[in-house]
C-alpha positions as CSV (number, residue, x, y, z in Angstrom):
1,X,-12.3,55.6,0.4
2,X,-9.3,55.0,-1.5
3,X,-10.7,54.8,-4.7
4,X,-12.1,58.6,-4.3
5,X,-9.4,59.8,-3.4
6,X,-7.8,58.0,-5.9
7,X,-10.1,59.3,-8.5
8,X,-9.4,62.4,-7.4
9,X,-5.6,62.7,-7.6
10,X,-5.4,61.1,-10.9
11,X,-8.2,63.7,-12.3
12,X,-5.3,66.3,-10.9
13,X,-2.6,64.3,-12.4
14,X,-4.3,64.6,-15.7
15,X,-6.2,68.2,-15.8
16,X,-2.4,70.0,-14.9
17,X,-1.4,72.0,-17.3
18,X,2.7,72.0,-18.5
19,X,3.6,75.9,-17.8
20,X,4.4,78.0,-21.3
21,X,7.9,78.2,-22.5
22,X,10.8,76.0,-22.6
23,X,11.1,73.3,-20.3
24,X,14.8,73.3,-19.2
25,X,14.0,70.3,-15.9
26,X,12.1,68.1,-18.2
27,X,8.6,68.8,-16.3
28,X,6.8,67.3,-18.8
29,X,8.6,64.1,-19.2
30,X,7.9,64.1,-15.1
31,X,4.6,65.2,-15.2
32,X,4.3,62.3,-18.6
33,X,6.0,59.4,-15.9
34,X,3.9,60.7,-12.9
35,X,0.9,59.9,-15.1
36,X,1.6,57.0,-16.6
37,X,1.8,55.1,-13.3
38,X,-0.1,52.5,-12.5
39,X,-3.3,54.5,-10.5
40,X,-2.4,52.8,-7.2
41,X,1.1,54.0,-6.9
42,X,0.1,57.2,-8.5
43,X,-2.0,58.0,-5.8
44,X,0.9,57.1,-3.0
45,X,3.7,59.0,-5.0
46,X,1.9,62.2,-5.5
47,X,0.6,62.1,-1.5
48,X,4.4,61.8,-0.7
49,X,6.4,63.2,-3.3
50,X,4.3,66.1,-4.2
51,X,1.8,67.1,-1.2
52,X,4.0,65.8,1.2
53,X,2.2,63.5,3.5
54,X,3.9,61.1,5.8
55,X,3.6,57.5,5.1
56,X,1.4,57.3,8.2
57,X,-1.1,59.8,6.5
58,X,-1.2,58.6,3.2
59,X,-2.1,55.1,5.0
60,X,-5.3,56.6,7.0
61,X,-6.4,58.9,3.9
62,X,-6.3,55.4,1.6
63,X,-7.4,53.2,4.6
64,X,-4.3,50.7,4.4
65,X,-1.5,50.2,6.8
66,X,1.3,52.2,7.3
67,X,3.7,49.0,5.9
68,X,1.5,48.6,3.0
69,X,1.8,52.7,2.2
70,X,5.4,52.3,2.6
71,X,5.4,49.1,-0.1
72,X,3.4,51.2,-2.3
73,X,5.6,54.2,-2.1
74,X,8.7,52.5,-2.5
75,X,6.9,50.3,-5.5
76,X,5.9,53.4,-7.4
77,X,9.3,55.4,-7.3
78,X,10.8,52.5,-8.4
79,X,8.3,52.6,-11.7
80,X,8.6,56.6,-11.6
81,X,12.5,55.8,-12.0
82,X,12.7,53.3,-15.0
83,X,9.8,55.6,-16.6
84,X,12.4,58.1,-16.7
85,X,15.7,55.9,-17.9
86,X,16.5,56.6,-21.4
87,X,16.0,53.6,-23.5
């Protein structure tokens, strides 16, 4: 099941489209980090971050524990950070 929905959410990742005109928040070097994750914590951080699910969701909908979602989570907005540190 995970790798679906997986599948699915990076396909989403990947197919959005940066909106016309400037970009004053730096939503493409977000949308850039988001999709440069690792497909295992991109999964987790768009569930929580960006569709909002509870840890205890994202850990039926990926068939893992709620700990291991939570790991995951805090693994992948830990890489989502230093993706966005300037060099």
């Amino acid at each position: 099941m995970e790798s679906r929905r997986a599948h699915a959410i990076a396909i989403e990742v990947q197919s959005a489209q940066p909106a016309l005109g400037a970009d004053p928040w730096g939503a493409l070097d977000l949308e850039r980090a988001i999709a440069s994750l690792p497909e295992s914590a991109r999964v987790v951080f768009v569930l929580r971050q960006l569709e909002g699910h509870s840890h205890e969701e994202i850990a039926s909908l990926l068939g893992i524990s709620s700990g291991a979602a939570r790991f995951r989570y805090l693994r992948a907005l830990r890489q989502f950070r230093a993706l966005l540190e300037p060099p």
